[in-house]
Biopython code that builds the backbone (N, CA, C, O; Angstrom):
import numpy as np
from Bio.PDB.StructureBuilder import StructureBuilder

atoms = [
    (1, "UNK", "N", (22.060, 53.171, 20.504)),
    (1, "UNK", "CA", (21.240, 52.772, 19.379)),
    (1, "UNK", "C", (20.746, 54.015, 18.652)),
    (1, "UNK", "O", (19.573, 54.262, 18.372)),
    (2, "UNK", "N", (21.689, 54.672, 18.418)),
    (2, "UNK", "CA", (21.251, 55.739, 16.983)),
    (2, "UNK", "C", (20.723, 55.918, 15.873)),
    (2, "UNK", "O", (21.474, 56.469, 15.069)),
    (3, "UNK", "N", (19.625, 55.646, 15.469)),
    (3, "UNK", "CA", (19.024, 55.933, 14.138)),
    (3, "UNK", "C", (19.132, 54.782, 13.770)),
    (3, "UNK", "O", (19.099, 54.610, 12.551)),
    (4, "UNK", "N", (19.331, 53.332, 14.839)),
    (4, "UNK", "CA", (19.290, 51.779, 14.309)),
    (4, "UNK", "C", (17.577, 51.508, 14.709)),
    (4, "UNK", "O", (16.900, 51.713, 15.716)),
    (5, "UNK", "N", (17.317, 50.966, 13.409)),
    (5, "UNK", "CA", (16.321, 50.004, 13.743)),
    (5, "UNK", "C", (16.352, 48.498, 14.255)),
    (5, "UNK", "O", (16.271, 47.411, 13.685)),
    (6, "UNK", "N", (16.475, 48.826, 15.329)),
    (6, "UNK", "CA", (16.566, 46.764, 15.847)),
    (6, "UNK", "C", (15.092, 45.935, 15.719)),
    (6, "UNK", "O", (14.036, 46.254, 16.264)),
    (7, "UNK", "N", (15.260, 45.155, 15.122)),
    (7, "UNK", "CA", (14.181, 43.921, 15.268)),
    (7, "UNK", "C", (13.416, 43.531, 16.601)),
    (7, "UNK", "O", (14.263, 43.313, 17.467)),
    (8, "UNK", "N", (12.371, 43.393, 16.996)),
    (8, "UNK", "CA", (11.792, 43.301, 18.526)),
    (8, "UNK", "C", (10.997, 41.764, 17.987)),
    (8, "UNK", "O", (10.163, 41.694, 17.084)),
    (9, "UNK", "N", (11.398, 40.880, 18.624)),
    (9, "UNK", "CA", (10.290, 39.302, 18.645)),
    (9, "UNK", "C", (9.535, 39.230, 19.195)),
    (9, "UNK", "O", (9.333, 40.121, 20.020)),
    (10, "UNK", "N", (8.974, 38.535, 19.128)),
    (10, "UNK", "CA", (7.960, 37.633, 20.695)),
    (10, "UNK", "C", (8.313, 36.784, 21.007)),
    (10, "UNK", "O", (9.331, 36.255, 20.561)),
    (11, "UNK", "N", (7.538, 36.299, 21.969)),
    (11, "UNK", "CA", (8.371, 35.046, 23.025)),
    (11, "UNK", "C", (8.168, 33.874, 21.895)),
    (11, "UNK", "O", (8.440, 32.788, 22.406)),
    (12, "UNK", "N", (7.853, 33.772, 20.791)),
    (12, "UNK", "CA", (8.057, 32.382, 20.175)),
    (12, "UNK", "C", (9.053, 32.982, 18.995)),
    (12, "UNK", "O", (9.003, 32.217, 18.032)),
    (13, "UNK", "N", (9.706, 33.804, 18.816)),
    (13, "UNK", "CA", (10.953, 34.345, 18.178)),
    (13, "UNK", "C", (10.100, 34.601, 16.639)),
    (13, "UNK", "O", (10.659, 34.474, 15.549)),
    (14, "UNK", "N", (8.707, 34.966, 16.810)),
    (14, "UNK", "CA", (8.230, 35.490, 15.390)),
    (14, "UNK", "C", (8.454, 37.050, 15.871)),
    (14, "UNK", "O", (8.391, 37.599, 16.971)),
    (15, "UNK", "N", (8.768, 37.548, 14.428)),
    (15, "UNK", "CA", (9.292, 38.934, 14.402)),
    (15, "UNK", "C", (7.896, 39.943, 14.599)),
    (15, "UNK", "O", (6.906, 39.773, 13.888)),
    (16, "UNK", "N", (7.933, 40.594, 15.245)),
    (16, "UNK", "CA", (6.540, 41.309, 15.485)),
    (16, "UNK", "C", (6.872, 43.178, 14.732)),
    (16, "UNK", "O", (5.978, 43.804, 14.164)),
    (17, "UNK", "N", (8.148, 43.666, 14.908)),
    (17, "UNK", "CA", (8.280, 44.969, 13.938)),
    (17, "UNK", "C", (9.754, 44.991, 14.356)),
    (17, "UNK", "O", (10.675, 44.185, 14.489)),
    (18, "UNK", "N", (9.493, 46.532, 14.524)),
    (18, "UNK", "CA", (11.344, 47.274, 14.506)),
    (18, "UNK", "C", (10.995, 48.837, 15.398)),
    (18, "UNK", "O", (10.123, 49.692, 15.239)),
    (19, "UNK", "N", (11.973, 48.718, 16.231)),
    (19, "UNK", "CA", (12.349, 49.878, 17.659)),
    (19, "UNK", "C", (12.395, 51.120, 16.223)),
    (19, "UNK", "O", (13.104, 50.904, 15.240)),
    (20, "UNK", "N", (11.895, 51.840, 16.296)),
    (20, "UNK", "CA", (12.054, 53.247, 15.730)),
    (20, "UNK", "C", (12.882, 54.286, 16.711)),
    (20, "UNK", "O", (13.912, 54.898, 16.428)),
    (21, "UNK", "N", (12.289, 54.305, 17.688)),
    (21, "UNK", "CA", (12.653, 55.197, 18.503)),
    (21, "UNK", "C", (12.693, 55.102, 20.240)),
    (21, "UNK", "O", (11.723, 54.713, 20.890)),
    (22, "UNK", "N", (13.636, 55.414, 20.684)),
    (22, "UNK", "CA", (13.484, 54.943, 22.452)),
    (22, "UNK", "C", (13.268, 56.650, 22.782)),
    (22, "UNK", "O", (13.727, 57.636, 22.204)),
    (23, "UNK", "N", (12.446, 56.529, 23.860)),
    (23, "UNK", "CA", (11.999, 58.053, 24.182)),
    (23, "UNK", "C", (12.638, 57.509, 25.734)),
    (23, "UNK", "O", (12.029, 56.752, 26.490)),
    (24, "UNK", "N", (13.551, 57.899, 25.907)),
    (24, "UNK", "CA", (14.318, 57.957, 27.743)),
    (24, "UNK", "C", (14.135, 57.012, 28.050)),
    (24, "UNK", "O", (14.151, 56.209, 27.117)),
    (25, "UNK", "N", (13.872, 56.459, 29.322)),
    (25, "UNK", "CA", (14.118, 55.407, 30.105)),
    (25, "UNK", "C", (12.437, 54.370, 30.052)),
    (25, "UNK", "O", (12.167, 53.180, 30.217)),
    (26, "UNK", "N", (11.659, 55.588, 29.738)),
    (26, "UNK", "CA", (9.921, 55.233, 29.889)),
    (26, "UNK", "C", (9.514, 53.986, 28.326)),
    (26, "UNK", "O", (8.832, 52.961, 28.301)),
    (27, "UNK", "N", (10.095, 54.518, 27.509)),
    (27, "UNK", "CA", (9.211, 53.746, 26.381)),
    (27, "UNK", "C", (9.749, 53.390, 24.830)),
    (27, "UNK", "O", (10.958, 53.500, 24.623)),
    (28, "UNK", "N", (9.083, 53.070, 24.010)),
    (28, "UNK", "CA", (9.963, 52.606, 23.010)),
    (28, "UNK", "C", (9.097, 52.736, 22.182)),
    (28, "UNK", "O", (7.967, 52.359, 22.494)),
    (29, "UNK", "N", (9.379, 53.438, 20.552)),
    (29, "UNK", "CA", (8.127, 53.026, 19.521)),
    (29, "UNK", "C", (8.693, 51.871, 18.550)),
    (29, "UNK", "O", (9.683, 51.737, 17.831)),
    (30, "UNK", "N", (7.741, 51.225, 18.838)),
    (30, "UNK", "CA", (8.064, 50.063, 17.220)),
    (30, "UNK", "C", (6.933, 50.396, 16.309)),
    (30, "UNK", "O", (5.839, 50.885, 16.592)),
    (31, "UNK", "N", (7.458, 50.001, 15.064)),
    (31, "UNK", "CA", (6.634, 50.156, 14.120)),
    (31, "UNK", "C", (6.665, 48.514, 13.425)),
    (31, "UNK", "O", (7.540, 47.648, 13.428)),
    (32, "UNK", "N", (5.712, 48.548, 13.028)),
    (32, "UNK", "CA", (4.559, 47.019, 12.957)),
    (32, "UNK", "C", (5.344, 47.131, 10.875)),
    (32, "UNK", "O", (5.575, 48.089, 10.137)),
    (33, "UNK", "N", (5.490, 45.566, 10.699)),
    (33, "UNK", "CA", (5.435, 45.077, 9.403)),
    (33, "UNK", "C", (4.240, 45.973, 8.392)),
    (33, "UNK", "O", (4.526, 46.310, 7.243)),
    (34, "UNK", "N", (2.851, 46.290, 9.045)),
    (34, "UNK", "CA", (2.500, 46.909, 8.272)),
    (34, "UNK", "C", (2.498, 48.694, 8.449)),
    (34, "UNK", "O", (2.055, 49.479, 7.611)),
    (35, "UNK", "N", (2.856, 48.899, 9.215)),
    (35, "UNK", "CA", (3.254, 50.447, 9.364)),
    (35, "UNK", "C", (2.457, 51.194, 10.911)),
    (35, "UNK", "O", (2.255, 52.327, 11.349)),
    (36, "UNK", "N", (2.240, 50.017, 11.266)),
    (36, "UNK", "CA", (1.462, 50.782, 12.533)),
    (36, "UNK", "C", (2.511, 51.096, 13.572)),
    (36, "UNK", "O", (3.323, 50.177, 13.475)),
    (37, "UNK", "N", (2.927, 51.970, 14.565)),
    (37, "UNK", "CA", (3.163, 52.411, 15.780)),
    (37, "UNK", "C", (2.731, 52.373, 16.612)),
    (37, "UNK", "O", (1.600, 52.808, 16.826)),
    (38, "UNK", "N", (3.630, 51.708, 17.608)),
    (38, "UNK", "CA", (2.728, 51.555, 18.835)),
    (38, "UNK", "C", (3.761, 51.913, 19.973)),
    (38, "UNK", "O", (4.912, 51.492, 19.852)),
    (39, "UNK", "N", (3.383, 52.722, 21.151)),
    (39, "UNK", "CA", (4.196, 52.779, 22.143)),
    (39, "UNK", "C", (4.656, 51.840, 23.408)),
    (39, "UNK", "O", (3.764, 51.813, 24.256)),
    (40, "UNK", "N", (5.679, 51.150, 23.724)),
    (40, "UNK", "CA", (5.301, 50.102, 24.297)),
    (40, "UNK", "C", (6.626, 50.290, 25.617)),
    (40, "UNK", "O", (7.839, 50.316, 25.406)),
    (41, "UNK", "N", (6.025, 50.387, 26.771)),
    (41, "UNK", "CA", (6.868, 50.680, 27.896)),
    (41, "UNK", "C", (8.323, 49.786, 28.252)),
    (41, "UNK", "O", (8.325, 48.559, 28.156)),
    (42, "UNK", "N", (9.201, 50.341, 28.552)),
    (42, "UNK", "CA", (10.142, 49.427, 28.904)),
    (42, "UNK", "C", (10.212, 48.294, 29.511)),
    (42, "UNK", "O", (10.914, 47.330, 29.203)),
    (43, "UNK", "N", (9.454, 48.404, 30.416)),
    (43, "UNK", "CA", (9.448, 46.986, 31.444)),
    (43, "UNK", "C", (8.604, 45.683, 30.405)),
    (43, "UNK", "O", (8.421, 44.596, 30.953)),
    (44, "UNK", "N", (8.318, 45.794, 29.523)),
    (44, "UNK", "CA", (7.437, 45.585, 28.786)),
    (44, "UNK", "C", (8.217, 44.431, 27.497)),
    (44, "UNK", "O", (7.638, 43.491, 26.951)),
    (45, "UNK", "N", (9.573, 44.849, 27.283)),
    (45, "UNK", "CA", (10.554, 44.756, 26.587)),
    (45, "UNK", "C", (11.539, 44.217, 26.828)),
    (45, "UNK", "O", (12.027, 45.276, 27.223)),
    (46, "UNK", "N", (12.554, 43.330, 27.007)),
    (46, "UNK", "CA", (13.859, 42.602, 27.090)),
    (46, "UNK", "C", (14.800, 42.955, 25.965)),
    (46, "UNK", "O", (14.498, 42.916, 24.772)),
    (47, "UNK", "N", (16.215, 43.377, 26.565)),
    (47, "UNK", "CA", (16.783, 43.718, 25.457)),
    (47, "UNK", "C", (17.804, 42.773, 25.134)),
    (47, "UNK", "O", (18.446, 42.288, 26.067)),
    (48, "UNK", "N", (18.081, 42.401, 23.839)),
    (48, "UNK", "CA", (19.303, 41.304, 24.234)),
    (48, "UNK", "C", (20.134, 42.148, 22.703)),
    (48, "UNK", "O", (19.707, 43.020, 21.946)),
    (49, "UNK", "N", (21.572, 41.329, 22.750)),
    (49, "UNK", "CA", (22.704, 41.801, 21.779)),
    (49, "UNK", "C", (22.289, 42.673, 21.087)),
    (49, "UNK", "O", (22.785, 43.799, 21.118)),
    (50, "UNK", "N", (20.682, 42.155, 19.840)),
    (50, "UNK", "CA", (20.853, 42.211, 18.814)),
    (50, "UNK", "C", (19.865, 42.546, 18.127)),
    (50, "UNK", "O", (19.791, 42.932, 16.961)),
    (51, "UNK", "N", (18.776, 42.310, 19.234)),
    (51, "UNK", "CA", (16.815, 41.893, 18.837)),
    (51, "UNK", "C", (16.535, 42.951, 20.370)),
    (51, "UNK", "O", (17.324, 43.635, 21.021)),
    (52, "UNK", "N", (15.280, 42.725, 20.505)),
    (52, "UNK", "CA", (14.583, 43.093, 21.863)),
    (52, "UNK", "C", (13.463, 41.794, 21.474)),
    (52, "UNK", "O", (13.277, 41.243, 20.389)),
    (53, "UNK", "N", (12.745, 41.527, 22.952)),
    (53, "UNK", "CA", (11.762, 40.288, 23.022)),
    (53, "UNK", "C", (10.915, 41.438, 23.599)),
    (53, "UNK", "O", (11.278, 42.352, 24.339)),
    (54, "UNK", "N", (9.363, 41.102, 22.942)),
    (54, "UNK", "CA", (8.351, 41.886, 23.838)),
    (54, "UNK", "C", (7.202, 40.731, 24.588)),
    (54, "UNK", "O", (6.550, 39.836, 24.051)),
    (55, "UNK", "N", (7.252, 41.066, 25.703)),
    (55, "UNK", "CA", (6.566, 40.280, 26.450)),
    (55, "UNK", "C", (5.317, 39.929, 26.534)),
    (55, "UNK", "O", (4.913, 38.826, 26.903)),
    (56, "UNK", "N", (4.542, 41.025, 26.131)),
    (56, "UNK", "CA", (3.348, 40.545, 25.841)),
    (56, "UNK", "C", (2.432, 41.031, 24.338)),
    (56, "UNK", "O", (2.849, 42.030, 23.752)),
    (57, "UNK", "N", (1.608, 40.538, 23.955)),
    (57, "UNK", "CA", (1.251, 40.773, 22.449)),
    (57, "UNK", "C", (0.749, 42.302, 22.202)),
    (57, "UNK", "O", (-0.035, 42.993, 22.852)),
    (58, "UNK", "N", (1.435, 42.551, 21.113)),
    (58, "UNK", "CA", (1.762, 43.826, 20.556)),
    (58, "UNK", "C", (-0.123, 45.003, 20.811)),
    (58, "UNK", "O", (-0.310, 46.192, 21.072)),
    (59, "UNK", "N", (-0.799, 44.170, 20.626)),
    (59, "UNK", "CA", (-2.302, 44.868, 20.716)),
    (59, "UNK", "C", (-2.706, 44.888, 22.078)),
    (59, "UNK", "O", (-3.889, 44.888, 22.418)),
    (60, "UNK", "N", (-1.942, 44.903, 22.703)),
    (60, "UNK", "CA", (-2.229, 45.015, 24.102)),
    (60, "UNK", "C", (-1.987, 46.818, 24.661)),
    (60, "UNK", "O", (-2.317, 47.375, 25.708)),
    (61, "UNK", "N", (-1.350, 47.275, 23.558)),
    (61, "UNK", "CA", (-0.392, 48.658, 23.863)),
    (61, "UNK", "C", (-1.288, 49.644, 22.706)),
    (61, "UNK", "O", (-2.002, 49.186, 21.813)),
    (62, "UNK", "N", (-1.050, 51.035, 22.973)),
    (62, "UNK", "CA", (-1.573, 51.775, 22.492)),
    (62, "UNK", "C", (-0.991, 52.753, 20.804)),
    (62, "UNK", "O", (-0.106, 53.601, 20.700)),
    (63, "UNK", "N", (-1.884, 52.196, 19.758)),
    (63, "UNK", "CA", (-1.554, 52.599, 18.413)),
    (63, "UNK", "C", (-0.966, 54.040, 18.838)),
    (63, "UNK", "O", (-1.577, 54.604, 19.745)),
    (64, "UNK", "N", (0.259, 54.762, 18.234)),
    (64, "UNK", "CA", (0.460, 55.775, 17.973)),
    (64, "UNK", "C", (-0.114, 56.688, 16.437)),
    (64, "UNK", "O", (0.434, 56.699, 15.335)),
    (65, "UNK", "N", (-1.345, 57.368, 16.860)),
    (65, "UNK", "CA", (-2.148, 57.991, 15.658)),
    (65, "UNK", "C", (-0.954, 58.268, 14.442)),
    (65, "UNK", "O", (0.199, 58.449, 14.834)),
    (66, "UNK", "N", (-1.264, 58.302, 12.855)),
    (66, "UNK", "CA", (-0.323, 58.935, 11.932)),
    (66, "UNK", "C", (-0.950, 60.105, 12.032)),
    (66, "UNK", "O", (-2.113, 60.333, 12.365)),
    (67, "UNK", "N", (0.210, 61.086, 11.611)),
    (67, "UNK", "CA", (0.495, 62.667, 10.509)),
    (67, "UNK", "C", (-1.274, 62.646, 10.466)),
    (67, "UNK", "O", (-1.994, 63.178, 11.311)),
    (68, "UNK", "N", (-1.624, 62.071, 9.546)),
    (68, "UNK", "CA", (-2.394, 62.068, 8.645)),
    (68, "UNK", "C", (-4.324, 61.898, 9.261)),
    (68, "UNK", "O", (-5.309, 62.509, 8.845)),
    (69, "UNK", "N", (-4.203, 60.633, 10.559)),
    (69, "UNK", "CA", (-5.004, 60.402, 11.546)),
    (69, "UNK", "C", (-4.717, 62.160, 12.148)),
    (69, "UNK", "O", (-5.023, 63.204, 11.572)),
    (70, "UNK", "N", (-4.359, 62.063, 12.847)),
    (70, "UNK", "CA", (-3.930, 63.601, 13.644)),
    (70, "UNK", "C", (-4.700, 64.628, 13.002)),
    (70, "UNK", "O", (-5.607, 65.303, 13.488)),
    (71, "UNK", "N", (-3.977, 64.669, 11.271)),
    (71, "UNK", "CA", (-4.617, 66.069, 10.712)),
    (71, "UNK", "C", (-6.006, 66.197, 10.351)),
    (71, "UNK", "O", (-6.564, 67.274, 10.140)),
    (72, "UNK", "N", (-6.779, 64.557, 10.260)),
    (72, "UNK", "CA", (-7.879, 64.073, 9.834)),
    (72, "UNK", "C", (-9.104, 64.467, 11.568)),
    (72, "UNK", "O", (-10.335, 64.459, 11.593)),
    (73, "UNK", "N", (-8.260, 64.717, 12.595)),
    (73, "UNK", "CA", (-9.139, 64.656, 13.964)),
    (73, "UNK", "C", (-8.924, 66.014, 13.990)),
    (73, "UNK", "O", (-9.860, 66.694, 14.411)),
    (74, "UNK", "N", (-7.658, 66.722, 13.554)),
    (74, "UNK", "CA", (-7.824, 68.119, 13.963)),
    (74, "UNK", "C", (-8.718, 68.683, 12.966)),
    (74, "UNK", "O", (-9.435, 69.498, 13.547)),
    (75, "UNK", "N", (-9.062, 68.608, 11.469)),
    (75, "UNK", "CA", (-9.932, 68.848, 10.843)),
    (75, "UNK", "C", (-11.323, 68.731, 11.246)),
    (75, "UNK", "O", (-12.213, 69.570, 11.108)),
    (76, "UNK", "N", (-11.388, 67.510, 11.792)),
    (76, "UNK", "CA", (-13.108, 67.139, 12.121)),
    (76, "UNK", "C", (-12.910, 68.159, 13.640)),
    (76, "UNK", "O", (-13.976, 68.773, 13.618)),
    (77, "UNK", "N", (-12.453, 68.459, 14.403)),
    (77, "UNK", "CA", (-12.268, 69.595, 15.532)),
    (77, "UNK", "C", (-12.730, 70.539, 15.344)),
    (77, "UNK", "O", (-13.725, 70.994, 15.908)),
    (78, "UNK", "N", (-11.797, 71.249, 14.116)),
    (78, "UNK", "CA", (-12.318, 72.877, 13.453)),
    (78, "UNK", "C", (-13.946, 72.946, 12.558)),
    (78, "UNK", "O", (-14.614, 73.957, 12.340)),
    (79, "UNK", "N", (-14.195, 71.799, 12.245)),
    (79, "UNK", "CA", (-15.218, 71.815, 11.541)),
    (79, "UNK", "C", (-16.148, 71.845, 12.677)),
    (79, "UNK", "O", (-16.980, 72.750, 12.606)),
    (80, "UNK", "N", (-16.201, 71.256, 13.474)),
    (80, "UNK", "CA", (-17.558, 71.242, 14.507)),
    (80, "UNK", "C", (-17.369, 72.504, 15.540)),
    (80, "UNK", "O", (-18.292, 72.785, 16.304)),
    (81, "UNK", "N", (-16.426, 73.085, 15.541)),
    (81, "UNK", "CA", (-16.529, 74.338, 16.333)),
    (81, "UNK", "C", (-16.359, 75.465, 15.555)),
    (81, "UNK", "O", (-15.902, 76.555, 15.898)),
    (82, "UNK", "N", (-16.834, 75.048, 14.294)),
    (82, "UNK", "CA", (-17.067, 76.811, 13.130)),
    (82, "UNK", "C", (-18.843, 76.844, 13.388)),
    (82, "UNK", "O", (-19.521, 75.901, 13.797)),
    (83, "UNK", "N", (-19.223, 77.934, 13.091)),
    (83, "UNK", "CA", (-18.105, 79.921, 13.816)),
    (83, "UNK", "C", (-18.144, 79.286, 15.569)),
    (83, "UNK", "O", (-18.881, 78.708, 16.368)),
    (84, "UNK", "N", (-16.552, 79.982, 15.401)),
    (84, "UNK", "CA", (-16.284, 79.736, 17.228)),
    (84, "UNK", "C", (-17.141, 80.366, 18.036)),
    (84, "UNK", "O", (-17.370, 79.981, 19.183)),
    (85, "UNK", "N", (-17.625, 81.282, 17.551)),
    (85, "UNK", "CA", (-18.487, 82.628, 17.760)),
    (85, "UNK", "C", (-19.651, 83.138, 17.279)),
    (85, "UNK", "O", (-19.587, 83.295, 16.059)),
    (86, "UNK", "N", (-21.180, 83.608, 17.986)),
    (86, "UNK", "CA", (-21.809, 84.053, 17.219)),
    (86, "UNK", "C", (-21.305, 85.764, 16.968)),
    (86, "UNK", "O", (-20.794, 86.523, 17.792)),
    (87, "UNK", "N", (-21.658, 86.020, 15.534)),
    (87, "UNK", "CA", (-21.737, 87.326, 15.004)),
    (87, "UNK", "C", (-21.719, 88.392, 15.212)),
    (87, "UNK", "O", (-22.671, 88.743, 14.516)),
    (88, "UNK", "N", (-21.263, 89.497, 15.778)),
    (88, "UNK", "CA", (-21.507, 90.726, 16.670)),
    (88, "UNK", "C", (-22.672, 90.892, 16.180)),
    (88, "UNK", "O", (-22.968, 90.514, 15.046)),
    (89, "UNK", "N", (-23.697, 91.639, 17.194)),
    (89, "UNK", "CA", (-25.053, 91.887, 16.742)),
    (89, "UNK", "C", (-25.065, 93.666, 16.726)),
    (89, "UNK", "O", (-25.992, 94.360, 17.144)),
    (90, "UNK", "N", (-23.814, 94.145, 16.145)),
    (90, "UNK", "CA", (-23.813, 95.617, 15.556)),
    (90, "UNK", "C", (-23.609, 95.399, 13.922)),
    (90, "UNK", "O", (-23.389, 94.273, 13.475)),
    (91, "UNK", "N", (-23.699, 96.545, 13.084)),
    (91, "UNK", "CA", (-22.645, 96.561, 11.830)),
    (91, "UNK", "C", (-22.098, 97.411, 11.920)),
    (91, "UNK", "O", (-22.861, 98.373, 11.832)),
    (92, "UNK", "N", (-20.722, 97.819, 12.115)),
    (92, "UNK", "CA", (-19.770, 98.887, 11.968)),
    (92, "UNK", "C", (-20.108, 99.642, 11.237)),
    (92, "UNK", "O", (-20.289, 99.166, 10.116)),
    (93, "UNK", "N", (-20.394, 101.205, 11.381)),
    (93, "UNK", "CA", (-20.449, 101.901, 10.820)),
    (93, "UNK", "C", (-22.245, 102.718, 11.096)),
    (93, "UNK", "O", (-22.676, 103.854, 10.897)),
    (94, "UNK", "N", (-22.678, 101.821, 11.471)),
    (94, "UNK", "CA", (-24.404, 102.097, 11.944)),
    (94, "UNK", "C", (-24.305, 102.592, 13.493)),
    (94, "UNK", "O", (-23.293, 102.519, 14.190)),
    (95, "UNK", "N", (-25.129, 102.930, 13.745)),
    (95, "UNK", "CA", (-25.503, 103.254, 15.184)),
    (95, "UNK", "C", (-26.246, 101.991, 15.482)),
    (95, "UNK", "O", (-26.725, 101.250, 14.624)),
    (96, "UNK", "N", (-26.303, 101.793, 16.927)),
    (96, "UNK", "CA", (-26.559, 100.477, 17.941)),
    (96, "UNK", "C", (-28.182, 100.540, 17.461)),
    (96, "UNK", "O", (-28.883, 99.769, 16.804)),
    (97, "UNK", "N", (-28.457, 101.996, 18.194)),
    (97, "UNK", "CA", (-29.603, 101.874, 18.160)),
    (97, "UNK", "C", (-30.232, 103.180, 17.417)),
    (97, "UNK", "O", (-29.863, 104.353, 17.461)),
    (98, "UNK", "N", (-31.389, 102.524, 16.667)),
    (98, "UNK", "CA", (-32.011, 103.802, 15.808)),
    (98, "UNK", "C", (-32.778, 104.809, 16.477)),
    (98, "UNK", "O", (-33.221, 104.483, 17.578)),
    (99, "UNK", "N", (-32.986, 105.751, 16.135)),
    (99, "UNK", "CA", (-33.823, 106.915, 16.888)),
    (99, "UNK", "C", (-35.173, 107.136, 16.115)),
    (99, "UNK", "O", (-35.978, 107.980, 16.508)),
]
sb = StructureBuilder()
sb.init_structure("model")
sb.init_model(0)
sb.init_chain("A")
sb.init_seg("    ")
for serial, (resi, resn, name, xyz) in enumerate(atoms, 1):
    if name == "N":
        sb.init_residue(resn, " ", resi, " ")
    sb.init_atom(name, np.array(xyz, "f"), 0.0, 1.0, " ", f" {name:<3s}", serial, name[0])
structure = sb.get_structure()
């Protein structure tokens, strides 16, 4: 399954998204009608011809954050740990201590 998107159902054959990507033997990402990702384990999944069936309801499994979530948490990260550091308490070029 190369660069195919297969259709994944549920057990009442409503379409729930599409396999993006199989990561090895462990897991599978589908991505949701409205664009969400979610990682959802193999055992988790039935594969047949044409479709995959997922066994249990899709919000049961864990959203895969976007690009965009990601760059939005690594931002709020750097912001709360500026200055990483307090200030050297010299100024280059002065002596430490005055006489």
């Amino acid at each position: 399954m190369e660069n195919e998107r297969s259709a994944v159902y549920d057990g009442e054959s409503r379409l729930v998204g599409n396999v993006i990507k199989e990561n090895g033997t462990q897991n599978v990402l589908m991505e949701t009608e409205e664009g969400t990702t979610y990682r959802i384990p193999m055992e988790k999944l039935t594969r047949h011809d044409t479709h995959w069936v997922l066994n249990d309801p899709v919000d049961h499994f864990p959203a895969v954050p976007s690009e965009q979530e990601m760059q939005a948490r690594v931002d709020d990260m750097s912001a709360d740990s500026f200055p990483a550091s307090d200030p050297p308490s010299f100024t280059p070029g002065k002596p430490d201590i005055e006489r």
